[in-house]
C-alpha positions as CSV (number, residue, x, y, z in Angstrom):
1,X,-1.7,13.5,-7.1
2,X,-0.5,10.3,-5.7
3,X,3.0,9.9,-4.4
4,X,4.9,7.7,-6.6
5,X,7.6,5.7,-5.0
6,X,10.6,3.8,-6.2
7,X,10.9,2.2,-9.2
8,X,11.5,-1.0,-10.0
9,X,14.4,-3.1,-12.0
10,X,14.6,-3.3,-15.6
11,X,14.9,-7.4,-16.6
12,X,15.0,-8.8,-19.7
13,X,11.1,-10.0,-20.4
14,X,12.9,-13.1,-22.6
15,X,15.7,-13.5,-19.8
16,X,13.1,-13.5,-17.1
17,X,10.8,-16.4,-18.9
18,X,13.8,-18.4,-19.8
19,X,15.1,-19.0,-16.5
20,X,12.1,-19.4,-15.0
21,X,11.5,-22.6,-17.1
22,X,15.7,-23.4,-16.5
23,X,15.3,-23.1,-13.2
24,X,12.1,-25.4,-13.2
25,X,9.9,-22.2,-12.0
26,X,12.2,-21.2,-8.8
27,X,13.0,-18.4,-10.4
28,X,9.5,-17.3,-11.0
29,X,8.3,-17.3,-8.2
30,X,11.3,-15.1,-6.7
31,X,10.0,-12.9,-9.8
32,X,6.5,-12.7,-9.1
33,X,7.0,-12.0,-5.4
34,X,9.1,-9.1,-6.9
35,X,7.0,-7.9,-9.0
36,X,4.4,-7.5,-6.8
37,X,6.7,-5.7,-4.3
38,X,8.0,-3.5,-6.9
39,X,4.3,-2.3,-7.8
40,X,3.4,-1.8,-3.9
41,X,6.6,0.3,-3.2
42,X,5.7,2.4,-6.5
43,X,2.0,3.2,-5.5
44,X,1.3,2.6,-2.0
45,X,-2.6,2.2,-2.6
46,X,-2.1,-1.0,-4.6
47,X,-3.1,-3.4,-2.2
48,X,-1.0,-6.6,-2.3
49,X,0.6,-9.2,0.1
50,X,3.5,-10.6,-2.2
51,X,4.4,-13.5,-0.7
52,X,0.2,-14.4,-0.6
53,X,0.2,-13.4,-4.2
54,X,2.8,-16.0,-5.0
55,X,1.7,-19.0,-3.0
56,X,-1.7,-18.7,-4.7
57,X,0.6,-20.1,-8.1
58,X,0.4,-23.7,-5.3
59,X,-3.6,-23.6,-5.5
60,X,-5.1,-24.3,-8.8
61,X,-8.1,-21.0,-10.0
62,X,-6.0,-19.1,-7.2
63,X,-3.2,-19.3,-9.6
64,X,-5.0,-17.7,-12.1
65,X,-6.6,-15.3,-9.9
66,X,-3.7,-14.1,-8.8
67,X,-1.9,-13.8,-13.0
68,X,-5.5,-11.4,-13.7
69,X,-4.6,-9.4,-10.3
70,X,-1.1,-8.9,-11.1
71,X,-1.8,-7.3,-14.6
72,X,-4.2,-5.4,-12.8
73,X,-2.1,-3.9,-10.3
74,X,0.7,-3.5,-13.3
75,X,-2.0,-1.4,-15.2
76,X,-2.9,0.5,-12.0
77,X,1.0,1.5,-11.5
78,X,0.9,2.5,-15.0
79,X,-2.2,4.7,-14.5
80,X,-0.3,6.4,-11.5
81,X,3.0,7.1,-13.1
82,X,1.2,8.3,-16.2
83,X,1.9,5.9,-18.8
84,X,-0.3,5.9,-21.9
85,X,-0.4,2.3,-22.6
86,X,-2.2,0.1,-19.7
87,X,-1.3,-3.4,-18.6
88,X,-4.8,-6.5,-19.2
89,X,-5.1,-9.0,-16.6
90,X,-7.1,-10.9,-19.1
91,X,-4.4,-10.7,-21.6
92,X,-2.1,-12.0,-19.4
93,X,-4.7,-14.8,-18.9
94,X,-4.4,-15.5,-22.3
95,X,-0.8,-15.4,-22.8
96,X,-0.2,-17.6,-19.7
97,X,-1.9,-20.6,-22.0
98,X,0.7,-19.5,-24.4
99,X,4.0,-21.2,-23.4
100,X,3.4,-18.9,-20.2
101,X,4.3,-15.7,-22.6
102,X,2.3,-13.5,-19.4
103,X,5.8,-13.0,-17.9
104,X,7.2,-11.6,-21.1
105,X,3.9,-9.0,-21.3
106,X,4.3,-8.1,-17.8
107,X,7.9,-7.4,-17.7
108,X,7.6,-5.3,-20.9
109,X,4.8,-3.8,-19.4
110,X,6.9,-2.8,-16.2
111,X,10.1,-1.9,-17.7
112,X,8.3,0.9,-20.1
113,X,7.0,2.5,-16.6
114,X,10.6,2.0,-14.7
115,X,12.3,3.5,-17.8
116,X,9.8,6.4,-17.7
117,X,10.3,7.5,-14.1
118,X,14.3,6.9,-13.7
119,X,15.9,9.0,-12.0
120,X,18.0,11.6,-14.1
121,X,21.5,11.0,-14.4
């Protein structure tokens, strides 16, 4: 069985995409280089440089590249920590074309497998 690590912090999926278009996407890319992180530190055989991951967002196909990838590595994380549902890169494709709604999937995504594995109090 693979060894889970840390898990990551619960946002608010309609907090996170409203300040990242407030803070005229500053704040998303602190988010996605987070995210990434977060997924990496939870299972370490999801390959990821996060601050690679981000700057591909600069470079236009890497940008989407690297929104499929993310939802992959999201559903992976999921797969490891047991959840039943399972993250789509191509979804997230979708929803990015939609007022960039991909960061409100992926955070809801994440914060059902950071909710499932917190520690007990």
């Amino acid at each position: 069985a693979p060894r889970i690590g840390p898990v990551g912090k619960i946002r608010n999926p309609a907090g996170v995409w409203l300040l990242s278009f407030v803070t005229l996407g500053v704040y998303f890319l602190y988010w996605w280089y987070t995210v990434n992180k977060e997924v990496q530190a939870f299972d370490a055989r999801i390959q990821v440089k996060p601050g690679l991951a981000t700057l591909a967002h600069f470079v236009p196909i890497c940008n989407l590249v690297t929104i499929f990838t993310t939802g992959k590595r999201i559903g992976q994380a999921q797969a490891t920590g047991g959840a039943s549902g399972r993250c789509s890169g191509w979804l997230g494709l979708v929803l990015t074309l939609v007022f960039s709604l991909h960061v409100v999937y992926y955070q809801s995504q994440l914060n059902d497998l950071w909710v499932r594995h917190q520690p007990a109090r």
